[in-house]
Steps between C-alpha positions, in 0.01 A plus 500: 500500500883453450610436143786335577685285206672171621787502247782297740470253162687726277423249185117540538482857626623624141384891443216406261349234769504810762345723236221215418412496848439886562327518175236273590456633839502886331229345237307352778427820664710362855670763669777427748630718774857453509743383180583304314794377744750313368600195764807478302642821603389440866812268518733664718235504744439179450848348576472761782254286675672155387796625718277584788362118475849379481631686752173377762588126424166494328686459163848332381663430184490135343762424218270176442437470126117426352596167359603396858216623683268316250722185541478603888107514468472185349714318728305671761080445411247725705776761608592834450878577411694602768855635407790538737682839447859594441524897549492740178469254172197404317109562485358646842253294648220611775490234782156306501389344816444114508210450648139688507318674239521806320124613488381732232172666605301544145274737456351269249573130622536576844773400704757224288778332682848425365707238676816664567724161469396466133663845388883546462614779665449807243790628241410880572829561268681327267895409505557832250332721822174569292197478707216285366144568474370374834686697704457788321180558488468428859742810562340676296129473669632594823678786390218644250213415826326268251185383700324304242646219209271422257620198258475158354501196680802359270697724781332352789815297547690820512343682772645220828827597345422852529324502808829340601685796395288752639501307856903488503538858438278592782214681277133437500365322154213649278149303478509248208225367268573248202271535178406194337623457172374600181417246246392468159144337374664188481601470809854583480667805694511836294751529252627621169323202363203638548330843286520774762767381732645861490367833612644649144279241341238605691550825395544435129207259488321813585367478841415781719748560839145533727318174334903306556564629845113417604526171360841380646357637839235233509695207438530312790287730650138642471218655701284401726216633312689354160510834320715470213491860338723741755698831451843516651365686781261252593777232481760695697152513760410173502747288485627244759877304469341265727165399296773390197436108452805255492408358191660574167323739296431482143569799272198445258546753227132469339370656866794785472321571172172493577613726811711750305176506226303616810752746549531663207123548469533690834724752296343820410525548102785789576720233703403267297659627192790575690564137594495382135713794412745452781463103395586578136773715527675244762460226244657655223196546298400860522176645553315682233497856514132588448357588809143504495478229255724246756264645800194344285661159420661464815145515613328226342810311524463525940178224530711269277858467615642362799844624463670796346662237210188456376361860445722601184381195322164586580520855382773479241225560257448832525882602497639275171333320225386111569712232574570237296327228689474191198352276777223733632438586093426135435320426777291769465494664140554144295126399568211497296298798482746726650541719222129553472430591857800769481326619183217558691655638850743764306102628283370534867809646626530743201165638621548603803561884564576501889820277546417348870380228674183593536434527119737222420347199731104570392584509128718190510281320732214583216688372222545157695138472615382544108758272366484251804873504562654383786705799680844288459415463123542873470669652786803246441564615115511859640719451718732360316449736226617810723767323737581199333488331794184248630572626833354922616263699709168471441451578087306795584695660717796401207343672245452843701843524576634401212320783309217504174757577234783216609250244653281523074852463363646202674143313431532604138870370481406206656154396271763612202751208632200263519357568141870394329 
């Protein structure tokens, strides 16, 4: 794999924009071989091999401004622009023949034909001597031995021009396959309109680089057995450029979560915790110090979230005092009865000697048989007693973390607030 970075467009290729791009490959775990290369600095070589074109009669220079080529093109409907040449003064163009086809063999789409009449014959550099894009990256795949190009089939139209190139300087072009597009659930081709668009959103929205590169890998593509689930190894195995549909593929981000959820309860509890902490510190919010105590709410925390965003809220309990939540308080805390069924719950809790699940569930569960309560009636008020939040993991599981002495507090503080 050759990271190579197609800056000829010196507006777009801006430092930060080359940084972006290695910092999403970097996050993503995708290793190259050789770069980055800038294209930009290749450009000596590159007007090397404009000269050689020139010098063939392959190439010439045409003085012809854009306005009169478009007024040329509409004078002249269903042609390609043909200029004239007048030695060493404006853009170089590459000679196109006028009849025949240019025939791009697709890995994908199979063969696709381009009538050479319709295309003008290619600027390869404009009237200031910079070379543009298309020829450049055809000089540069012959000289780096590229074999394989691997894009979207918005540059479909470029590859004729480029095969173009490659055939008048003698070389031998790579194999090509177009990727359909990416769009959005409506329908619409991927873009910063939509959540996601972005590895770096990926990343902050807290998905995993496995579950992201798994998931991108199937679309457009699958299985024949339709397994969904794959390590990178058994991607890199299986995989086939040729079994990629042609149809546009929609980036669905409730099946990336679902994916990444599956992911993450792959994770032993050690790698686990370092995901969230990694996660945290990247985010700016810091992970809490305690060690054991994060191990134990990082795991009751794994069943329930689907991305790493989600665990702090989840666990936050244990590490700070409630949140103020006034929705979740009068959803939950405003209804009658409430204050008596805490009563209740925090005379059962008060009882109990061994502080864990298995003393906390029975005795609770015994309390609601003998005052036939509905779990929600008296789970719910807990929970929003200790977190503040209507929204945990399971209560029980909540409570043992959280500890005897802070858990009989926080119920306390919170049957105080409902007594005034």
């Amino acid at each position: 794999m050759v990271l190579r970075i197609e800056d000829t467009d010196l507006e777009r290729s801006t430092p930060e924009n080359i940084a972006q791009i290695i910092d999403a490959l970097e996050w993503l775990e995708l290793d190259w071989d050789d770069g980055p290369l800038s294209q930009a600095a290749r450009r000596e070589r590159h007007v090397e091999r404009i000269d050689e074109l020139l010098s063939a009669g392959h190439a010439y220079y045409d003085p012809t401004s854009s306005e009169r080529v478009r007024e040329w093109k509409r004078e002249h409907p269903g042609r390609g622009y043909r200029g004239a040449g007048n030695g060493g003064d404006g853009a170089v163009r590459l000679r196109f023949p006028d009849a025949g086809t240019t025939v791009v063999e697709d890995l994908i789409r199979g063969p696709v034909a381009f009538e050479n009449r319709l295309s003008d014959d290619l600027v390869i550099a404009r009237a200031d001597g910079s070379p543009v894009y298309n020829f450049a990256v055809a000089v540069d795949d012959l000289d780096m031995g590229i074999t394989e190009v691997i894009r979207g089939d918005d540059h479909l139209s470029n590859t004729p021009k480029q095969l173009r190139v490659i055939e008048a300087l003698g070389g031998t072009p790579p194999s090509y396959a177009h990727l359909p597009l990416l769009h959005g659930p409506d329908g619409k081709k991927l873009s910063k309109r939509h959540a996601s668009a972005s590895v770096q959103e990926l990343r902050a929205g807290g998905y995993l680089p496995a579950a992201v590169r798994n998931y991108l890998a199937l679309l457009g593509w699958g299985t024949e057995d339709d397994t969904t689930l794959m390590s990178t190894a058994e991607l890199v195995r299986r995989f086939r450029i040729e079994a990629v549909g042609r149809s546009a593929a929609v980036f669905d981000e409730r099946k990336l979560r679902w994916m990444n959820g599956r992911f993450l309860r792959e994770l032993s509890l050690e790698d686990y915790v370092q995901a969230t902490v990694g996660y945290l510190d990247r985010e700016g919010g810091g992970a809490p110090a305690e060690g054991e105590r994060l191990g134990a709410a990082c795991r009751i925390a794994q069943e329930k979230a689907q991305t790493l965003a989600e665990v702090w809220p989840l666990i936050r309990f244990a590490f700070e005092p409630p949140v103020e939540d006034p929705s979740a308080w009068v959803k939950v805390m405003e209804r009658d009865g409430v204050a008596e069924r805490l009563a209740e719950s925090l005379a059962v809790l008060r009882a109990i000697d061994t502080w864990e699940v298995a003393a906390l569930e029975p005795a609770l569960e015994e309390l609601l048989a003998r005052r036939e309560w509905k779990p929600g009636s008296v789970y719910q008020p807990l929970r929003v007693a200790i977190t503040g939040t209507s929204v945990s993991p399971g209560i029980f599981d909540t409570l043992e973390v959280l500890g005897r002495e802070p858990a009989l507090l926080r119920i306390e503080a919170a049957l105080a607030r409902l007594r005034t």
